[in-house]
C-alpha positions, 0 to 999 in steps of 0.5 A, a space after each residue: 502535448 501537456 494538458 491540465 483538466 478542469 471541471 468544464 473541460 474534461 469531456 471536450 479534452 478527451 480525444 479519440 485514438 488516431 491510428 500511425 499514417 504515413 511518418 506523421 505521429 500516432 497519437 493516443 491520449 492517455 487520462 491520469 489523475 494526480 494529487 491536487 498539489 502535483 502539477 504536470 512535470 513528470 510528462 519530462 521524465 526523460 524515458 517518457 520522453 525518448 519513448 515517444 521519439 523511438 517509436 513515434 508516437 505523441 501522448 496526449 497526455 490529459 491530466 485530472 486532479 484529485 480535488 476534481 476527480 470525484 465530481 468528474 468521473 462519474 460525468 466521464 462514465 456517464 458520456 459513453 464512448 464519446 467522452 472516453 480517452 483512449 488510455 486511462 493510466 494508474 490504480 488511482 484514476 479508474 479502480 477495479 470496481 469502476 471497470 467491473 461496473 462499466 465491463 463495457 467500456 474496456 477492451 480484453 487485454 490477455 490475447 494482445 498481451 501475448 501478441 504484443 507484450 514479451 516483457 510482460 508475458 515474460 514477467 508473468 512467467 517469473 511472478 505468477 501473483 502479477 497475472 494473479 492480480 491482473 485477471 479480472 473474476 470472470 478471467 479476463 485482463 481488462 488493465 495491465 498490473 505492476 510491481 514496484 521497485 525495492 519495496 519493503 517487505 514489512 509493513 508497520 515495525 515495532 520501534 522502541 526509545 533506546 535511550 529510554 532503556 539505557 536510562 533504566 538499566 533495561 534489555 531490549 523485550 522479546 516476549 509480550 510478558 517482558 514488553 508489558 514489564 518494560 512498559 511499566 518501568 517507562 510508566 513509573 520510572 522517568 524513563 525520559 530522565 527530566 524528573 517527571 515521571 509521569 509525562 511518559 506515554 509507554 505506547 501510543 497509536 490510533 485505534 489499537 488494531 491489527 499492529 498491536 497484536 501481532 504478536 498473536 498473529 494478527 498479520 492483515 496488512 490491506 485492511 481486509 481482516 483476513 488471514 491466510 492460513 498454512 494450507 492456503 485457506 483463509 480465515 476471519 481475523 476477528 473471531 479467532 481465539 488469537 483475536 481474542 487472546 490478544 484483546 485479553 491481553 491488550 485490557 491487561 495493559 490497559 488497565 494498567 496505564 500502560 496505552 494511552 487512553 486515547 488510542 481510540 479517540 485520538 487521530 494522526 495529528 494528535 498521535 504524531 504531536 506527541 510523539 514529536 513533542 518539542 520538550 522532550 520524548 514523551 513515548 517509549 513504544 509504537 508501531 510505525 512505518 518509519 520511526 523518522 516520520 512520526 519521531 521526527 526530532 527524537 529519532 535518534 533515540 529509536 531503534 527497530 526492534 525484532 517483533 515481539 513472540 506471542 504465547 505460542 513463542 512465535 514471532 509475526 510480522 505484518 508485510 507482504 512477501 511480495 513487496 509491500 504495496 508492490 503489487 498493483 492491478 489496474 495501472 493501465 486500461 485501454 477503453 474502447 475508444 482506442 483505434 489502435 490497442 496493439 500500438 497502445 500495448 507495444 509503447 505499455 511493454 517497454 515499461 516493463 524492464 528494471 531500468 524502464 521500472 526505476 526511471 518511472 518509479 524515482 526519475 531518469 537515470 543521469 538526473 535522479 539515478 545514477 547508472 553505475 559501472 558495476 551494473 548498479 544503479 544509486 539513487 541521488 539525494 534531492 536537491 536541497 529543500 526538496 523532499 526525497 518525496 515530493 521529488 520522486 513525485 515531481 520527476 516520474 509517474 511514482 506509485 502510478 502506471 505499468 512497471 516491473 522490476 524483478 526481485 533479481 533487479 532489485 538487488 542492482 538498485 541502491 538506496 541511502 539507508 538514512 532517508 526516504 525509501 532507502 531508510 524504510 527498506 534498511 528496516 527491513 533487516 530486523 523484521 522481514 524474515 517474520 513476515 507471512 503469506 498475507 491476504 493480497 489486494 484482489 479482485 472481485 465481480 461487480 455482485 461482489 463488490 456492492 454486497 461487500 460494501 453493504 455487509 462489511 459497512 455494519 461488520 467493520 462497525 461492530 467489531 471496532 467497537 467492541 474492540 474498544 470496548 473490551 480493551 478499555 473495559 474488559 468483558 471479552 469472555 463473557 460477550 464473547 458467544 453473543 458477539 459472534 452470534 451477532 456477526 453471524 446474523 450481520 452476514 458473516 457467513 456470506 462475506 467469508 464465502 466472497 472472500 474465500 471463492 474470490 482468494 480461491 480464484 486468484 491463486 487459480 491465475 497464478 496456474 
């Protein structure tokens, strides 16, 4: 059964779980929120479909969108365990903090995992960092993790314009003294060849943050600002004296003319119509996630390139060992509403193979996979007109709910290098083997979470400005002491213990 929610029905839509009597269908109803410009068609991926058949079941599927959702969860919360579903599906639909917030409304899972879930126990032997991520900071399991399919290791890459190179006679950098000189000649020399030197960018990007320094180890890729250290302690990222090196660093080149100088007020849009600007390439350097996304008609002119060795000759990568984004909590909680819980799980552990993984990540084998006789599996090319994208997100439950494929099941999957997934995973051959251990996306208590929104709201604020600041300006030496004096009295101190008992937690779920 397919139902849409609108605002005026989603309490009344939500049913409880009836429980298998006799050969009548069990049915459970499983709450999901989608984009707003995404309709209800993944319900006909064709394992989804043959799942129900095998084991007799009826999804009510209940499906909210993004332009809604807002308004209508905190009313679902609010309503108690009459408005609940039985089953709320994808990181998307209910966070980690809204669980912890409303413990109450959720079953523990890790007792029914090892009744009811071989595939998953299995998975958690294999990858100790998915049953990590999964437990909760009071060590329960409250939603069933993921790992995505064939992620790329490494996060935003360094790109550079080839054919501007050539034009000046110049050899691809390696070190940021010869990036800064490579930087100055596209500056200075028509790098670009139309005869007007002066309509080159030599970078450009959106607020200069942790892209632009890795070269001095400056590695988070979620966005928490922390660093994990060798011997798997964390640090702060910005108050560290590679922080502050590379922000020297970064004035250095600015003053220079070497950034665009809007790199701290321009947005997305602004930063991508230059690069795709329809005359003629205008940027020689960026950071991006693919250079086909932001190059668009230049692309052919760019190439990934190794990333760029520090002072200490060290080269760093921003990534994710494990996959990038691959490993996800929160794909699937079961609320107290559900009847039957063990039922919910035994159709949930089916999702957990490769092939099961694959088919909800892009689409059905025989449709958009193909199964081959090797044992591998291709990706099909879209149909013409359509996206790779919007197609994958048409056909399957994509970044949403539980799935597991191995690192060994990875291998069997083959992607087209030129386009889509594929082409961000070829970049992955001149970047990955620099990546590090990063600071991952875990959880925290519900204490934890309201006090890190309060400390890190003034944080975050602070050191972006003076970031901008000191690279537009200079004056890092001098305000240095009283910059970390006042992060200090912002609270540094108690958001660094949060983060650090909360990392010392999740490596103790991987034991």
């Amino acid at each position: 059964m397919k139902k849409t929610l609108s605002l005026l029905l989603a309490l009344a839509l939500l049913l409880p779980c009836v429980a298998a009597i006799a050969e009548e269908p069990a049915t459970f109803s499983v709450l999901t929120m989608r984009w707003s410009d995404m309709g209800d068609s993944f319900v006909d991926n064709p394992f989804l479909v043959s799942l129900e058949e095998e084991m007799n079941i009826d999804v009510d599927w209940q499906i909210v969108s993004s332009n809604d959702w807002s308004d209508q969860k905190p009313i679902l919360l609010a309503g108690g365990v009459d408005t609940l579903p039985d089953v709320v599906l994808g990181f998307q639909t209910f966070n980690e903090s809204d669980i912890v917030n409303n413990v109450e409304y959720f079953i523990p899972l890790e007792d029914l995992i090892e009744e009811n879930m071989p595939n998953l126990t299995k998975a958690f032997e294999e990858m100790p960092a998915l049953k990590a991520i999964a437990t909760s900071a009071d060590g329960h399991i409250y939603s069933l993790p993921s790992r995505m399919p064939k992620r790329p290791v490494a996060c935003n890459v360094p790109v550079i314009n080839m054919k501007w190179l050539e034009n000046l006679g110049l050899e691809v950098p390696t070190t940021i003294d010869e990036l800064e000189a490579v930087l100055l000649a596209f500056k200075e020399q028509d790098a670009n060849g139309n005869g007007d030197p002066n309509d080159e960018i030599p970078f450009t990007g959106i607020g200069l943050g942790m892209d632009f320094l890795t070269p001095f180890g400056m590695t988070d890729v979620y966005g928490t600002r922390y660093l994990v250290n060798d011997d798997g302690t964390v640090r702060y990222a910005y108050t560290t004296e590679e922080y502050k090196e590379g922000i020297k660093w970064a004035h250095k080149l600015y003053a220079q003319g070497l950034i665009d100088n809007e790199t701290f007020t321009q947005d997305q849009v602004i930063r991508d119509a230059k690069c795709d600007d329809p005359e003629i390439a205008r940027v020689g350097f960026a950071y991006a996630w693919s250079y086909d996304a932001i190059f668009r008609r230049w692309m052919d002119e760019y190439a990934v390139i190794e990333p760029i060795a520090g002072p200490d000759g060290v080269r760093y990568q921003q990534g994710d060992v494990n996959g990038l984004y691959s490993l996800k909590s929160n794909q699937l909680a079961i609320t107290v509403a559900c009847e039957d819980p063990a039922l919910v799980l035994k159709w949930a552990d089916k999702f957990y193979t490769g092939e099961a993984s694959i088919q909800n990540f892009w689409g059905g084998i025989g449709e958009v996979i193909t199964a081959n006789e090797d044992g591998t599996y291709t990706l099909n090319n879209p149909p013409e007109g359509i996206s790779a994208d919007s197609w994958y997100w048409d056909r399957s439950l994509r970044d949403f709910g539980p799935k597991y494929s191995s690192i060994e099941f990875d291998e069997k999957i083959v992607l087209d290098p030129t386009q889509g997934d594929g082409l961000k995973v070829a970049m992955d051959e001149k970047t990955a083997q620099y990546v590090r251990p990063c600071f991952p996306e875990i959880n925290y208590t519900a204490e934890e979470y309201n006090e890190l929104s309060f400390l890190q709201a003034d944080i975050d604020t602070y050191v972006d400005t003076m970031r901008a600041k000191w690279v537009t300006e200079g004056g890092i030496d001098e305000e240095w002491d009283n910059y970390c004096a006042q992060l200090e009295a912002m609270g540094l101190s108690e958001m660094n213990a949060i983060y650090e008992g909360a990392y010392a937690r999740y490596l103790e779920a991987q034991n």
